[in-house]
C-alpha positions in Angstrom: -7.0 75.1 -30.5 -5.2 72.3 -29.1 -6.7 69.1 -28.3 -6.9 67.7 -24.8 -4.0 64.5 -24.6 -6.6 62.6 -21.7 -10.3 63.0 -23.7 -9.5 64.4 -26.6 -11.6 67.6 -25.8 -10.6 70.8 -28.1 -9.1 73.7 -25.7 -7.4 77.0 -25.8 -4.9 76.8 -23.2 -4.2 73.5 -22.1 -2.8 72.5 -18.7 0.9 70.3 -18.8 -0.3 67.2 -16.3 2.5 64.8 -14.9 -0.1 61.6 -14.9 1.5 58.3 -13.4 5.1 59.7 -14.7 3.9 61.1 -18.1 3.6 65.1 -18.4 0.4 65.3 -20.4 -1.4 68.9 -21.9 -4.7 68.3 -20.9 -8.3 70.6 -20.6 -9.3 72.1 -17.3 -11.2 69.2 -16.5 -8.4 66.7 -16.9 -6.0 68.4 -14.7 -7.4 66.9 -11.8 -6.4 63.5 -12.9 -2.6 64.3 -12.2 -0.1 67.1 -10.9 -0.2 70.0 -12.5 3.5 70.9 -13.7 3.6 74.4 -13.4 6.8 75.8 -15.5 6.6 79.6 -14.5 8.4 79.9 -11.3 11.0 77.2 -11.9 9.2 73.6 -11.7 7.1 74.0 -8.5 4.1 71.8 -8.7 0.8 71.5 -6.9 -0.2 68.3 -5.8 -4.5 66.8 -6.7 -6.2 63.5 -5.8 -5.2 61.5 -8.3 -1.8 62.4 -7.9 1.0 59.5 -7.9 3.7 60.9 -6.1 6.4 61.1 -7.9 6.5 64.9 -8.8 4.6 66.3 -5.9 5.9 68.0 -2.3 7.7 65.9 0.1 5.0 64.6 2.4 2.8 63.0 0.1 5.8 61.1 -2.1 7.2 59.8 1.4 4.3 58.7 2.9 2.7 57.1 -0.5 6.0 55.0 -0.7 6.0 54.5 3.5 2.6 52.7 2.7 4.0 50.5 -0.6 6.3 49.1 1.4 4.1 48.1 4.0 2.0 46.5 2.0 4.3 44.6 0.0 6.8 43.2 2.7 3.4 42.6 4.8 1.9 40.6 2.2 5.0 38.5 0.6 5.8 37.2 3.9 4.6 33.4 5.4 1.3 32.8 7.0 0.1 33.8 3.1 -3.1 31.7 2.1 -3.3 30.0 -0.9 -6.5 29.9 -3.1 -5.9 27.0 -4.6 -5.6 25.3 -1.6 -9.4 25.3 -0.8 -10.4 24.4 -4.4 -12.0 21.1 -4.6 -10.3 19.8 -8.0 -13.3 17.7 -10.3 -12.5 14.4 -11.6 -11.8 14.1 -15.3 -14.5 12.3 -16.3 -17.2 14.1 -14.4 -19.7 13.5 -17.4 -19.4 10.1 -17.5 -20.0 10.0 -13.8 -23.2 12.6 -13.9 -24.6 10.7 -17.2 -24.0 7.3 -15.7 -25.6 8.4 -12.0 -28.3 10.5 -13.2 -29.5 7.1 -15.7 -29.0 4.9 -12.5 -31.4 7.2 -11.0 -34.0 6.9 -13.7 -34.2 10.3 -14.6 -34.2 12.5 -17.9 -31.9 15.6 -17.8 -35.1 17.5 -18.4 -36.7 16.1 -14.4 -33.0 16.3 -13.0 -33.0 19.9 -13.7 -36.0 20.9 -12.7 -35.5 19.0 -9.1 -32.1 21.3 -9.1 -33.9 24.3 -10.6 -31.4 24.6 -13.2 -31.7 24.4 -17.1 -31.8 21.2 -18.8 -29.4 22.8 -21.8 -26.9 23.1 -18.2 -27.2 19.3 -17.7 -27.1 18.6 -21.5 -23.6 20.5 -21.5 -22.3 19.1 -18.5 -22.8 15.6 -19.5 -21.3 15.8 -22.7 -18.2 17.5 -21.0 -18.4 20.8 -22.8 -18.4 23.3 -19.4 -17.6 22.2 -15.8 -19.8 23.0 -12.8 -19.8 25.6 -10.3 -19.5 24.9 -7.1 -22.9 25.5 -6.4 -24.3 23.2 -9.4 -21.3 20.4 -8.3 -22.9 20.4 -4.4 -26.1 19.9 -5.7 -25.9 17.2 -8.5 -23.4 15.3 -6.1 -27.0 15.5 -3.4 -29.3 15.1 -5.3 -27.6 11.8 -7.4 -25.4 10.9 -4.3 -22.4 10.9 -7.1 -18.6 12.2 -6.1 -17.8 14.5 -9.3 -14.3 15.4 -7.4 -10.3 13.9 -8.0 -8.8 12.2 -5.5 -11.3 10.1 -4.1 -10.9 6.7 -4.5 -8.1 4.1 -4.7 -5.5 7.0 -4.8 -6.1 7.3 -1.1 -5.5 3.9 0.1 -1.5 4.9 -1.0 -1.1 7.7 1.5 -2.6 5.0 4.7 0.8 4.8 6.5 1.7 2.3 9.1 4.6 0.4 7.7 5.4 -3.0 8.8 8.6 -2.5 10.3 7.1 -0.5 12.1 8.9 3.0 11.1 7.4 6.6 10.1 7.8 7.6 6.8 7.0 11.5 5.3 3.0 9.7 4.0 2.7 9.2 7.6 3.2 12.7 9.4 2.1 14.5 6.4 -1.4 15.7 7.1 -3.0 16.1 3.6 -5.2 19.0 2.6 -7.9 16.9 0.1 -8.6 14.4 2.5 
């Protein structure tokens, strides 16, 4: 008895499997996992659904690489969105701001979470810095305390006002930035 190279199942004639480039002697039920090598009539193989490709008859290696290509030149070229573009950035000293708003306020962590249906162990970590918001949580504390928890805002953006005296363009002036 031989013992199956995929699950580890004991069996009696195993099947040699070419798996993502790797021949493999695997059980009856693993064979469908890759292309079955078959080495009796001089290397023909048969082609399953998990098959890769790379051993298998001409139509299904050209069209598997036909669609690779597509799909990597079609998605490395321009017009490509970047996630981090839309990701609102939250300041550095969030807590100090949430703490410092929530006690203007005149409320415990313990009535702040309940009015944002949240835990109070969530506010209690959040004001002593130890996890950052979601997105969710951010929208609503920055309601609810009427507090800006994001970068960027503040006297930062008084240095990208253009206009110059002379009356000239510069880059700060054309440039058309994404956080304000």
């Amino acid at each position: 008895m031989v013992q199956c190279e995929m699950c580890g199942a004991e069996t009696a004639n195993p099947n040699t499997v070419k798996i993502e480039g790797a021949e493999l002697e695997v059980c009856d039920q693993c064979t469908d996992f890759g292309t079955e090598v078959k080495t009796d009539d001089g290397g023909a193989s048969t082609s399953t659904k998990y098959s890769t490709g790379g051993s298998s008859g001409g139509t299904s290696s050209s069209t598997g690489s036909t669609s690779s290509r597509s799909t990597s030149s079609g998605g490395g070229r321009g017009g490509r969105d970047d996630m981090f573009d839309d990701i609102d950035e939250i300041a550095q000293d969030y807590d100090e701001r949430l703490r410092e708003a929530r006690e203007a306020a005149g409320l415990s962590q313990e009535d702040l979470a309940k009015q944002l249906n949240e835990k109070a162990s969530l506010i209690r970590k959040l004001e002593h810095g130890d996890t950052l918001p979601s997105d969710d949580v951010q929208r609503k504390l920055e309601r609810a305390l009427d507090v800006d928890l994001s970068a960027g805002g503040g006297a930062s953006e008084t240095e990208w006002e253009g206009g110059s005296a002379s009356g000239e363009y510069t880059l700060g002036d054309v440039v058309e930035r994404k956080d304000s």
